[in-house]
PyMOL Python script that loads the backbone (N, CA, C, O; Angstrom):
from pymol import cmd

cmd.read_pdbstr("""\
ATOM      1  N   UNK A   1     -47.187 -87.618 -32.340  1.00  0.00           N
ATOM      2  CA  UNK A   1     -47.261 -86.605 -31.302  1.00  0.00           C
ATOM      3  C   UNK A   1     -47.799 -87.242 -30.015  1.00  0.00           C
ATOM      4  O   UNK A   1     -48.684 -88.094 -29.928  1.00  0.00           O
ATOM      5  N   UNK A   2     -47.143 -86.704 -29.100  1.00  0.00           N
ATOM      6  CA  UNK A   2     -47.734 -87.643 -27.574  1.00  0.00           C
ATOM      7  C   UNK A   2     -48.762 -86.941 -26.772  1.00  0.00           C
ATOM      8  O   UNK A   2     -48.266 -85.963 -26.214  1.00  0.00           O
ATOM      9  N   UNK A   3     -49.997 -87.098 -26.524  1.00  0.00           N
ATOM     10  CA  UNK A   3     -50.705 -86.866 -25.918  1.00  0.00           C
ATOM     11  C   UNK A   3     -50.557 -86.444 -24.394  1.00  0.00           C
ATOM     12  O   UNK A   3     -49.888 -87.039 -23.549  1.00  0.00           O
ATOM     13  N   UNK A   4     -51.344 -85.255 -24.207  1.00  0.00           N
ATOM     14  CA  UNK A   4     -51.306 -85.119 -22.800  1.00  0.00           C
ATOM     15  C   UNK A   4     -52.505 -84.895 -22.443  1.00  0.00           C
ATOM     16  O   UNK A   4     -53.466 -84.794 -23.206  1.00  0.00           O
ATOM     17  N   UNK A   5     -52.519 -84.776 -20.891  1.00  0.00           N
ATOM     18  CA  UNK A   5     -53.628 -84.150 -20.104  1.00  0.00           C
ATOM     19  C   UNK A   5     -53.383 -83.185 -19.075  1.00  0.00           C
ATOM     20  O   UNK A   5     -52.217 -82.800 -18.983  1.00  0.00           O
ATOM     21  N   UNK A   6     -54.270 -82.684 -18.239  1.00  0.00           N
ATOM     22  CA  UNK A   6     -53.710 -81.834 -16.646  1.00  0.00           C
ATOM     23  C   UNK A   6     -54.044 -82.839 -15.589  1.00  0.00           C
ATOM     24  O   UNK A   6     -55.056 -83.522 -15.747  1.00  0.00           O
ATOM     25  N   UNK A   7     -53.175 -83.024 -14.355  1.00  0.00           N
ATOM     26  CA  UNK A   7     -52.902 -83.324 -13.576  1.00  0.00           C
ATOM     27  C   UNK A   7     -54.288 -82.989 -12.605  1.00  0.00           C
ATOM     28  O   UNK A   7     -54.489 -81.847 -12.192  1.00  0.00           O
ATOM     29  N   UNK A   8     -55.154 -84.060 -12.314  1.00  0.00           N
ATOM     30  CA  UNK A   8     -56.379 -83.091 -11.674  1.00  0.00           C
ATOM     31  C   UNK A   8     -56.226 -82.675  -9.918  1.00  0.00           C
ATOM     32  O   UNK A   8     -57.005 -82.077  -9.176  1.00  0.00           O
ATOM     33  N   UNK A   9     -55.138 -83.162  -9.716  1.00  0.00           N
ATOM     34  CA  UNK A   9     -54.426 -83.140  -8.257  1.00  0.00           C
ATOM     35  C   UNK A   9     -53.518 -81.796  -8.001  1.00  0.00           C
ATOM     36  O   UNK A   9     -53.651 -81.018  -7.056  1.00  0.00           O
ATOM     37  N   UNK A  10     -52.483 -81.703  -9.157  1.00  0.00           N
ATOM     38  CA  UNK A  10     -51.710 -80.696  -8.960  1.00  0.00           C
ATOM     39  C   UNK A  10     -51.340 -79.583 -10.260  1.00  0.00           C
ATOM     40  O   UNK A  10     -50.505 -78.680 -10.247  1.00  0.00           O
ATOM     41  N   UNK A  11     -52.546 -80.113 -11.693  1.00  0.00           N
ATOM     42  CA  UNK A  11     -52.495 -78.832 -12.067  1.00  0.00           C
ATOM     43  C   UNK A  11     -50.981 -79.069 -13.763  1.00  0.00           C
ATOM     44  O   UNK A  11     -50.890 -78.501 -14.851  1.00  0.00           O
ATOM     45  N   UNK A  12     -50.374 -79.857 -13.271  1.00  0.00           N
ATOM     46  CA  UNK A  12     -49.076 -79.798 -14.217  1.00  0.00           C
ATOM     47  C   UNK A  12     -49.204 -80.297 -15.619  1.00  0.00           C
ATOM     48  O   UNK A  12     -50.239 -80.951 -15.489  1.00  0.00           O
ATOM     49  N   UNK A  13     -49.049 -80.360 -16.182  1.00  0.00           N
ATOM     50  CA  UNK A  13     -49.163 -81.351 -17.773  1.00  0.00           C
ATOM     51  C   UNK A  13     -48.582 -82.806 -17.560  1.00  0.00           C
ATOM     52  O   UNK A  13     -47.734 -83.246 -16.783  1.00  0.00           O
ATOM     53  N   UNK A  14     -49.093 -83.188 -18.208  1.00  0.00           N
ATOM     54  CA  UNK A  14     -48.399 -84.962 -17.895  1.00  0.00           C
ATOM     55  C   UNK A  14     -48.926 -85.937 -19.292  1.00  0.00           C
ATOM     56  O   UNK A  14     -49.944 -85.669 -19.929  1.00  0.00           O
ATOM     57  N   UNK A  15     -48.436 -86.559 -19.456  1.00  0.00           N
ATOM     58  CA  UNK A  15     -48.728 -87.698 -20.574  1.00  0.00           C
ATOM     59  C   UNK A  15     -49.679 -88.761 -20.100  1.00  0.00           C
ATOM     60  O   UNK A  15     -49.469 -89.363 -19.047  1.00  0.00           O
ATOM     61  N   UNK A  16     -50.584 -88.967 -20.760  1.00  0.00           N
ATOM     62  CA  UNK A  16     -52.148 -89.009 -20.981  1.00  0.00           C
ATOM     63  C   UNK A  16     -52.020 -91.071 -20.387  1.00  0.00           C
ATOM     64  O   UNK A  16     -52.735 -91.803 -19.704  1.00  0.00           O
ATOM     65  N   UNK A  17     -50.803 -91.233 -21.090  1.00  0.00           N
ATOM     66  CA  UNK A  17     -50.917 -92.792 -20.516  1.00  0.00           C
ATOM     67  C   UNK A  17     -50.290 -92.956 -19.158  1.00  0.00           C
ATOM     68  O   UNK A  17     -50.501 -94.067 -18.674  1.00  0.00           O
ATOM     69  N   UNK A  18     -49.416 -91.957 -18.254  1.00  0.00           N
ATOM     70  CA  UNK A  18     -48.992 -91.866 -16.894  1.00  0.00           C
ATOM     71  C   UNK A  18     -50.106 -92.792 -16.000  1.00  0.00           C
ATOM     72  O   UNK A  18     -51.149 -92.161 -15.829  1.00  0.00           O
ATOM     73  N   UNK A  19     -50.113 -93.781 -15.558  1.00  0.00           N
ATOM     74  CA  UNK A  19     -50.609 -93.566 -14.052  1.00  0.00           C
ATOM     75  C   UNK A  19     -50.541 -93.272 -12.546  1.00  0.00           C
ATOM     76  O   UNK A  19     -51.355 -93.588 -11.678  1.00  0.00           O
ATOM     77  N   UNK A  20     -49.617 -92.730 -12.453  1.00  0.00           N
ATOM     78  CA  UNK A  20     -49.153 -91.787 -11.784  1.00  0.00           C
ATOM     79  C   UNK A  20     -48.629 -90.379 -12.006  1.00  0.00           C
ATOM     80  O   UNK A  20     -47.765 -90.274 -12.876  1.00  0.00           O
ATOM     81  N   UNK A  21     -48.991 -89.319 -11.390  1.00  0.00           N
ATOM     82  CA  UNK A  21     -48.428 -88.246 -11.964  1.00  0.00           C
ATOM     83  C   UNK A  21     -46.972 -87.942 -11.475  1.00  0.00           C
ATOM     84  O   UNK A  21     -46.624 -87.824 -10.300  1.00  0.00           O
ATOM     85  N   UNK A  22     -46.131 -87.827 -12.666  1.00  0.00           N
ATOM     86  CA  UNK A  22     -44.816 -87.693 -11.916  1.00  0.00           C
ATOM     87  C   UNK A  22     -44.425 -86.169 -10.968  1.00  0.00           C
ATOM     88  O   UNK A  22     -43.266 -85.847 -10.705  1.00  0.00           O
ATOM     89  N   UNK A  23     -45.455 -85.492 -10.617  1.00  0.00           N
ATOM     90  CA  UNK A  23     -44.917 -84.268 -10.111  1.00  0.00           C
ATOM     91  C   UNK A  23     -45.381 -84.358  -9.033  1.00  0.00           C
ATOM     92  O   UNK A  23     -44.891 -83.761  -8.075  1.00  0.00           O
ATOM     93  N   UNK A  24     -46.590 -85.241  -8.932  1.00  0.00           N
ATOM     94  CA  UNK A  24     -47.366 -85.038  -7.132  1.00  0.00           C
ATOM     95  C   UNK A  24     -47.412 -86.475  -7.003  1.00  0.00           C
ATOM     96  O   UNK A  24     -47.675 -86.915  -5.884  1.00  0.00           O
ATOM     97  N   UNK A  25     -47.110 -87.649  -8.371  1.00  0.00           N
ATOM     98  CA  UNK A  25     -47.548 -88.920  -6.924  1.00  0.00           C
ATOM     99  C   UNK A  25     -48.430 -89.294  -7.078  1.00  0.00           C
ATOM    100  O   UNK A  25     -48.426 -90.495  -6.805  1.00  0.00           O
ATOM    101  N   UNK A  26     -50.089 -88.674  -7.666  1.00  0.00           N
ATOM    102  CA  UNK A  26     -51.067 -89.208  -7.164  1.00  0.00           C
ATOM    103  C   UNK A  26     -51.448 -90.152  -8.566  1.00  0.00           C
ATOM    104  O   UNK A  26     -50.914 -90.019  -9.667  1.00  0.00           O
ATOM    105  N   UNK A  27     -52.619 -91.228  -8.168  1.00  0.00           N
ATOM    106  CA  UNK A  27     -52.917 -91.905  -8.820  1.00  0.00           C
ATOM    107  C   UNK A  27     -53.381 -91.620 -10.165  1.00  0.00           C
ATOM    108  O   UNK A  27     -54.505 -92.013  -9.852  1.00  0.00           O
ATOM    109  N   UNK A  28     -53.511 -91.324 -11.256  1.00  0.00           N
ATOM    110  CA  UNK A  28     -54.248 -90.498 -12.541  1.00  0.00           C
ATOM    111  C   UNK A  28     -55.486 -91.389 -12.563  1.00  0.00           C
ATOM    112  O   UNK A  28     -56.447 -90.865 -12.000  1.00  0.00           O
ATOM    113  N   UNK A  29     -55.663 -92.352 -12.965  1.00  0.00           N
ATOM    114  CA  UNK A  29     -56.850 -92.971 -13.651  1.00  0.00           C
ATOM    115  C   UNK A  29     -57.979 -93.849 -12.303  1.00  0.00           C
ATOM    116  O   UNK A  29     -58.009 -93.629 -11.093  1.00  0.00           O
ATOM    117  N   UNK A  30     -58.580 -94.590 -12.912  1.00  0.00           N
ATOM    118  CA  UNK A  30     -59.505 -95.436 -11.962  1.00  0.00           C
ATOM    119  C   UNK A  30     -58.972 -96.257 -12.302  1.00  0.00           C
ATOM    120  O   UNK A  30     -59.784 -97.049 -12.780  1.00  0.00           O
ATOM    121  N   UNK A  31     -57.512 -96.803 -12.404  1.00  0.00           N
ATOM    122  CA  UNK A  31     -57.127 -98.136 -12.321  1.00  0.00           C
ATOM    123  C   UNK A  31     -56.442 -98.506 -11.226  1.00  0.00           C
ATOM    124  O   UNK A  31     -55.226 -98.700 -11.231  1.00  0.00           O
ATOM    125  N   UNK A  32     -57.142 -98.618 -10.282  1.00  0.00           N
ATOM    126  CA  UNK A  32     -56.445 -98.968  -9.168  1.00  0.00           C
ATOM    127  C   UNK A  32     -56.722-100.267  -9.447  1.00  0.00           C
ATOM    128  O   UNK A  32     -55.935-100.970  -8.813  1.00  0.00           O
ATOM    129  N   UNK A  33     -57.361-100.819 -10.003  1.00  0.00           N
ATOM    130  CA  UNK A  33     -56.958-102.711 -10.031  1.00  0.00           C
ATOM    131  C   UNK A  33     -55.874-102.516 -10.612  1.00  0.00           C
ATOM    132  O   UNK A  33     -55.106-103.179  -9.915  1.00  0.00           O
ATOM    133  N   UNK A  34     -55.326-102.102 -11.341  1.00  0.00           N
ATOM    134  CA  UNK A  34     -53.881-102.311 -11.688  1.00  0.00           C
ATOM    135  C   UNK A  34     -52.931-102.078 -11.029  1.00  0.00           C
ATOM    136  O   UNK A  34     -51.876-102.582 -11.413  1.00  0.00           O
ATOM    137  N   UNK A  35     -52.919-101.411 -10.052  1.00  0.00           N
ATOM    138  CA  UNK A  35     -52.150-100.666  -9.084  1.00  0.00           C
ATOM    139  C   UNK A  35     -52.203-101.765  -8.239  1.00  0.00           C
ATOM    140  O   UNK A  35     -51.140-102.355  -8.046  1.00  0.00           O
ATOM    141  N   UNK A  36     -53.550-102.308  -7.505  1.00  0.00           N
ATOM    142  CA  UNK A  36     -53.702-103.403  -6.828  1.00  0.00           C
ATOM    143  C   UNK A  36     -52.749-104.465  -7.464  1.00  0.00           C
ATOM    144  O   UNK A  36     -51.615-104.779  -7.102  1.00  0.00           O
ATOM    145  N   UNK A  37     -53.351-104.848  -8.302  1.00  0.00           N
ATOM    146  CA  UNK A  37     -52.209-106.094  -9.194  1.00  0.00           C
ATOM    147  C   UNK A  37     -50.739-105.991  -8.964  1.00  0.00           C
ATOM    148  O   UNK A  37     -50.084-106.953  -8.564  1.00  0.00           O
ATOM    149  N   UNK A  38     -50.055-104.436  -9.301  1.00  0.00           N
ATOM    150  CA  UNK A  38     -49.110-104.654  -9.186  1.00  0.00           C
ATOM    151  C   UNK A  38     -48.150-104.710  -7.677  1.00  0.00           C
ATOM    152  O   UNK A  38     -47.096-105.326  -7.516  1.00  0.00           O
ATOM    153  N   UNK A  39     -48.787-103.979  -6.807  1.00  0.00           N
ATOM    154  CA  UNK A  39     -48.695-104.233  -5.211  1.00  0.00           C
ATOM    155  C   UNK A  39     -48.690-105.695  -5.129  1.00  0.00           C
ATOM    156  O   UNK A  39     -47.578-106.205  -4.991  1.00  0.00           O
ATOM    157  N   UNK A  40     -49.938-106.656  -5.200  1.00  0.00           N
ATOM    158  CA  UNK A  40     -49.743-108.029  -5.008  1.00  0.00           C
ATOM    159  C   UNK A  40     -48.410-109.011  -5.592  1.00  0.00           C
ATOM    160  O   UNK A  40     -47.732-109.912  -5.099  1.00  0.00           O
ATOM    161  N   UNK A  41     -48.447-108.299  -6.922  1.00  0.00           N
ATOM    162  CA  UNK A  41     -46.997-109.025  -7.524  1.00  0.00           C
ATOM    163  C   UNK A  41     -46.010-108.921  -6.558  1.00  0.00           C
ATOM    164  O   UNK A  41     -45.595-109.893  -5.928  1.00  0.00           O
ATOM    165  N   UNK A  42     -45.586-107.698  -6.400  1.00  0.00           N
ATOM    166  CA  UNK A  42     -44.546-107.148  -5.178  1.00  0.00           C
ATOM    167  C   UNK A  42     -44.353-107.705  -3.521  1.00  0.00           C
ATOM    168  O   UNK A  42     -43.383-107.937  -2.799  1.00  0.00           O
ATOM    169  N   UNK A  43     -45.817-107.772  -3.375  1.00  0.00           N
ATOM    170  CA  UNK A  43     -45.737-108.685  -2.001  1.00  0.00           C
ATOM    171  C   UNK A  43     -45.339-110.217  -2.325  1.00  0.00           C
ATOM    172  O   UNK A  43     -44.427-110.997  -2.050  1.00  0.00           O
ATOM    173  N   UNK A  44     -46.230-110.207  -2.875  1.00  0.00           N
ATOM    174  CA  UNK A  44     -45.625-111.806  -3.415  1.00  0.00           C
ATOM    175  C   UNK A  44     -43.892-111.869  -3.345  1.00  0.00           C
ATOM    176  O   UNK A  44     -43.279-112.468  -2.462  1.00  0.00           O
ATOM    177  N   UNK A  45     -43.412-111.300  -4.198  1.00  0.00           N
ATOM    178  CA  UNK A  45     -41.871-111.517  -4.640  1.00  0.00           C
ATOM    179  C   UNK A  45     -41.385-111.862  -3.098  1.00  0.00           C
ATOM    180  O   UNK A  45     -40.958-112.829  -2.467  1.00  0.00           O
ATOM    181  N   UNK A  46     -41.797-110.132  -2.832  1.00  0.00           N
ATOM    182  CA  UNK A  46     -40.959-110.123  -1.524  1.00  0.00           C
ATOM    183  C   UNK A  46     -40.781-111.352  -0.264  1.00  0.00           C
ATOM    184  O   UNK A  46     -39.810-111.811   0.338  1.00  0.00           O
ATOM    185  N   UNK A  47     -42.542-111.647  -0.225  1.00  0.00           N
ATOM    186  CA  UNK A  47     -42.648-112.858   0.968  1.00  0.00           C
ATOM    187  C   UNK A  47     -41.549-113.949   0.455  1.00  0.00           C
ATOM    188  O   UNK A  47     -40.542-114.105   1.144  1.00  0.00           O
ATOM    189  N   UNK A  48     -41.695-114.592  -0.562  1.00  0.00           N
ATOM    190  CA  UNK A  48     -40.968-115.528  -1.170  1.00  0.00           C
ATOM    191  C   UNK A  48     -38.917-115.081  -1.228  1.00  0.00           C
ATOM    192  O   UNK A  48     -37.946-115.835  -1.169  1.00  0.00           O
ATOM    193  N   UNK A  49     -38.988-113.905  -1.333  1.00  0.00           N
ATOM    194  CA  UNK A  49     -37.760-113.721  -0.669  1.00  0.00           C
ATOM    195  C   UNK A  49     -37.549-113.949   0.723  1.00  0.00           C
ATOM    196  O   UNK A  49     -36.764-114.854   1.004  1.00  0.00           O
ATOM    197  N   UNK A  50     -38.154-113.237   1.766  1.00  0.00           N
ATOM    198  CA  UNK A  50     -38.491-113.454   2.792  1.00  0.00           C
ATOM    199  C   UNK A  50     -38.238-114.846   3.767  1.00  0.00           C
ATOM    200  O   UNK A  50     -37.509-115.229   4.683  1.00  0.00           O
ATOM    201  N   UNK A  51     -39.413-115.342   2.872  1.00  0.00           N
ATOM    202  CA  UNK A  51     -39.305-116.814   3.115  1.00  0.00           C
ATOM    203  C   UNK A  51     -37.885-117.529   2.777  1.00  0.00           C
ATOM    204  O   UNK A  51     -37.609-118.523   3.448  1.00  0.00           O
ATOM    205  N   UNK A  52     -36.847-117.043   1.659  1.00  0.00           N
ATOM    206  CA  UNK A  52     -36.130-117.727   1.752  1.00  0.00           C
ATOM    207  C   UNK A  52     -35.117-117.687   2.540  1.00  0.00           C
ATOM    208  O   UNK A  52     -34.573-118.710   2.956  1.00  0.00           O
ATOM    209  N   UNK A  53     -34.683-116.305   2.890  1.00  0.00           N
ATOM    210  CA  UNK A  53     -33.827-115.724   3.607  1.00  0.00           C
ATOM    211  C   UNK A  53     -34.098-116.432   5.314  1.00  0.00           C
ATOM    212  O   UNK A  53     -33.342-116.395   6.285  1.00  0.00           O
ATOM    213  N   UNK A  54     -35.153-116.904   5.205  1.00  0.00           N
ATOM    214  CA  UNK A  54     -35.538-117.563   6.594  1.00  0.00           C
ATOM    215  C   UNK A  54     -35.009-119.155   6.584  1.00  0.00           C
ATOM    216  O   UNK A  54     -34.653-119.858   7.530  1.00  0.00           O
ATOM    217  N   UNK A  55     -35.080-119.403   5.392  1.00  0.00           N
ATOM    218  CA  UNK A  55     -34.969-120.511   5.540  1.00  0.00           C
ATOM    219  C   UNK A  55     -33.224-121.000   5.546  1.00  0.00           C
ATOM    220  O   UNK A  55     -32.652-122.008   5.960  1.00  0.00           O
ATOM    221  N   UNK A  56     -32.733-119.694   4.846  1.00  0.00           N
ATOM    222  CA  UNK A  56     -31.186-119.278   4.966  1.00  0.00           C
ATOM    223  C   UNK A  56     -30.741-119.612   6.422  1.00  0.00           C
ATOM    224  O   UNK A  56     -29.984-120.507   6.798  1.00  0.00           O
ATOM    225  N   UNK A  57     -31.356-118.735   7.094  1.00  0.00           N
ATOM    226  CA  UNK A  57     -31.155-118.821   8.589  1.00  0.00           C
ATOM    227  C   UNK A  57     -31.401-119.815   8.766  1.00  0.00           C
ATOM    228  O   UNK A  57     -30.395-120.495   8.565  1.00  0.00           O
ATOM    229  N   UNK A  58     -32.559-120.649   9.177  1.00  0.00           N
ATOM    230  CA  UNK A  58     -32.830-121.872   9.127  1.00  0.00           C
ATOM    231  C   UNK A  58     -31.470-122.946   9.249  1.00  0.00           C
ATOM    232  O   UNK A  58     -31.142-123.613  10.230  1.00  0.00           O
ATOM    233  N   UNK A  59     -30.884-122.876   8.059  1.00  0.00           N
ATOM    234  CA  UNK A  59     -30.137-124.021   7.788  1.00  0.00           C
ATOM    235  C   UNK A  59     -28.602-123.352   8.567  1.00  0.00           C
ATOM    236  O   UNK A  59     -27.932-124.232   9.107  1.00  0.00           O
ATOM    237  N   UNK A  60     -28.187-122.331   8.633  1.00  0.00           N
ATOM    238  CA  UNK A  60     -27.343-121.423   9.301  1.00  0.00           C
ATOM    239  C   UNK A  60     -27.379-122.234  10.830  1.00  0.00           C
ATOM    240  O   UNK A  60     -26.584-123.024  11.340  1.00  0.00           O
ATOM    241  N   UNK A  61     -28.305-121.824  11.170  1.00  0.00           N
ATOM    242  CA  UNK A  61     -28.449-122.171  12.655  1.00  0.00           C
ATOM    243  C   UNK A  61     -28.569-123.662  13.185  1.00  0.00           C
ATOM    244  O   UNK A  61     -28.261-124.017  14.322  1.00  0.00           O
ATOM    245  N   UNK A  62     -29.063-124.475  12.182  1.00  0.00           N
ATOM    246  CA  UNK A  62     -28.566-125.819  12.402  1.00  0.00           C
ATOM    247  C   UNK A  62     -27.437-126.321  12.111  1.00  0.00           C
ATOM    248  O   UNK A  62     -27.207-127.447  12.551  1.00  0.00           O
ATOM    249  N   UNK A  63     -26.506-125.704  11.369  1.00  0.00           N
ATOM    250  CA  UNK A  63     -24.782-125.719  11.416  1.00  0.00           C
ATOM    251  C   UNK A  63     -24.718-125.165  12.820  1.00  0.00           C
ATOM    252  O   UNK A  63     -24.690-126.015  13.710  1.00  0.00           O
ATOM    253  N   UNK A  64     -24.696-124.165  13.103  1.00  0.00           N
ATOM    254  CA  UNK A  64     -23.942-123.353  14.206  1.00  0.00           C
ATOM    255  C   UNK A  64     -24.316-124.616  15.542  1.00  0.00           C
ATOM    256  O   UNK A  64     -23.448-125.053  16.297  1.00  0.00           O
ATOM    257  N   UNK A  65     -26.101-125.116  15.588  1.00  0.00           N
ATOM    258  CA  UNK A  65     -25.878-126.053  16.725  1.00  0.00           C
ATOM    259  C   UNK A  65     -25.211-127.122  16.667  1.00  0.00           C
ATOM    260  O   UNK A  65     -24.633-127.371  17.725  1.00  0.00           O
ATOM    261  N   UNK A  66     -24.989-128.181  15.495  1.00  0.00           N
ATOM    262  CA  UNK A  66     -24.044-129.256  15.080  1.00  0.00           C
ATOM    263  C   UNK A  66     -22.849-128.595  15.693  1.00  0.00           C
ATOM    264  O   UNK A  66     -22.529-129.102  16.769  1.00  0.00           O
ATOM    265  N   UNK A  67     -22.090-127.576  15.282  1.00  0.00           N
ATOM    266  CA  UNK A  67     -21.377-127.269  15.639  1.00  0.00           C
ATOM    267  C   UNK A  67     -20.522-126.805  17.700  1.00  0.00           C
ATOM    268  O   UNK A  67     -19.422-126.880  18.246  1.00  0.00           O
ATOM    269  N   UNK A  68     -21.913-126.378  18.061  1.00  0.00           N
ATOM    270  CA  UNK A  68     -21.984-126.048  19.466  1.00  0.00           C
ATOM    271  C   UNK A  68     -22.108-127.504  19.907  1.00  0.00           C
ATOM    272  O   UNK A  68     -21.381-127.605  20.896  1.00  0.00           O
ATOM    273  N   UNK A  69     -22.713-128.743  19.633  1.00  0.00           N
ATOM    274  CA  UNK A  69     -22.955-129.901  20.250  1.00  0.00           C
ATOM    275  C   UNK A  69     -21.636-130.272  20.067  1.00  0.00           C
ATOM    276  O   UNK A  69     -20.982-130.491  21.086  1.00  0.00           O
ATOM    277  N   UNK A  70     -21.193-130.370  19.172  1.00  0.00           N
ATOM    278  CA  UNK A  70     -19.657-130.953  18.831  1.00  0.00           C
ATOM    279  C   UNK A  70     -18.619-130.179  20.008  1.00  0.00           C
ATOM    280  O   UNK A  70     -17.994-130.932  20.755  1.00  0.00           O
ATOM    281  N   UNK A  71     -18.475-128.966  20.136  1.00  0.00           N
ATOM    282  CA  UNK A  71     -17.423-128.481  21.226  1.00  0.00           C
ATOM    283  C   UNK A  71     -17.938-129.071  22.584  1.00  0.00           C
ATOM    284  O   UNK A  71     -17.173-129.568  23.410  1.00  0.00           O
ATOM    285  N   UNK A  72     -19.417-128.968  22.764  1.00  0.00           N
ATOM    286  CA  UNK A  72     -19.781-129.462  24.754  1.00  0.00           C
ATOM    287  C   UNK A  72     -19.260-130.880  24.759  1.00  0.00           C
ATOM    288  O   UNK A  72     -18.734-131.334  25.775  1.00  0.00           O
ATOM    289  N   UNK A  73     -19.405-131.679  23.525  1.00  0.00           N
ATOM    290  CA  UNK A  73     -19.221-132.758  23.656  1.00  0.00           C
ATOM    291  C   UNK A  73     -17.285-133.236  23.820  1.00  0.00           C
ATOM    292  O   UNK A  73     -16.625-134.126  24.356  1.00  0.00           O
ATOM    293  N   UNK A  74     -17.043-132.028  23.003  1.00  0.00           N
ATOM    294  CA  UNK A  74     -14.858-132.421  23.383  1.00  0.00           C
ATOM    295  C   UNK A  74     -14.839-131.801  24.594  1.00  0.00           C
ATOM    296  O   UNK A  74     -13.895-132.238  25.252  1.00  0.00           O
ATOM    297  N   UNK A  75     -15.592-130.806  25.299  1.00  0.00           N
ATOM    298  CA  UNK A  75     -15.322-130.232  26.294  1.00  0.00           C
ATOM    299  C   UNK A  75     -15.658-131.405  27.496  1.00  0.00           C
ATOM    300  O   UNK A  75     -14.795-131.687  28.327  1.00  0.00           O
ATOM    301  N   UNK A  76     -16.979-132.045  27.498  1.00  0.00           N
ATOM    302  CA  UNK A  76     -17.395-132.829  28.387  1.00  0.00           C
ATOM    303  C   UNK A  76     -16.410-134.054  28.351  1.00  0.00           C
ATOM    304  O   UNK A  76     -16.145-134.737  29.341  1.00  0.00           O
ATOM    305  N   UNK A  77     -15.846-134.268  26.958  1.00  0.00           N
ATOM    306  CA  UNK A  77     -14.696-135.777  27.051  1.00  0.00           C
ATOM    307  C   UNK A  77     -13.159-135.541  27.925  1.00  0.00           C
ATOM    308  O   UNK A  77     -12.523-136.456  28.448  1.00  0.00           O
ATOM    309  N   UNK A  78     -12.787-134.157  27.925  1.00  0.00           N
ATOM    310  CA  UNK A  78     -11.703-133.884  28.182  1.00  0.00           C
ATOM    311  C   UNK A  78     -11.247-133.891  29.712  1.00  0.00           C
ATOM    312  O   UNK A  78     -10.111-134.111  30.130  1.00  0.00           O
ATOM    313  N   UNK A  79     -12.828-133.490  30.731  1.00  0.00           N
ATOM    314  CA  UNK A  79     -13.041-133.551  31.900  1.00  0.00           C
ATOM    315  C   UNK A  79     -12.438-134.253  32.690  1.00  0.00           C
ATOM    316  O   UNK A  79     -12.741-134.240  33.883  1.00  0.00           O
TER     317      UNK A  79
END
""", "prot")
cmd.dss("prot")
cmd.show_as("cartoon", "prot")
cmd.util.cbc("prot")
cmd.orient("prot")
């Protein structure tokens, strides 16, 4: 049988291991270090996506100038 409790925010029934209540959102327990923890995981990921997608660009944009040096340079020979 699954355990419940009341929602001390909004009152609803909810399952006792929730940490979050699914009807209002709010936090259930005093585990916000866990909550913390899992925010940090998340930033983490993300920067490191972030970061790569930059570095995407990065290498993008040093094609595109190879590329721009290469046309001034047939343009400047053709003169």
């Amino acid at each position: 049988m699954q355990q419940v409790s009341i929602c001390r925010f909004c009152g609803k029934t909810i399952d006792t291991q929730f940490l979050y209540c699914p009807w209002c959102g709010e936090l259930l327990h005093e585990s916000a270090h866990l909550a913390e923890i899992v925010n940090r995981v998340f930033n983490t990921v993300e920067e490191k996506e972030t970061g790569k997608r930059i570095e995407k660009i990065g290498q993008s944009l040093d094609i595109l100038e190879k590329e721009i040096t290469s046309v001034i340079h047939t343009m400047e020979s053709k003169k």
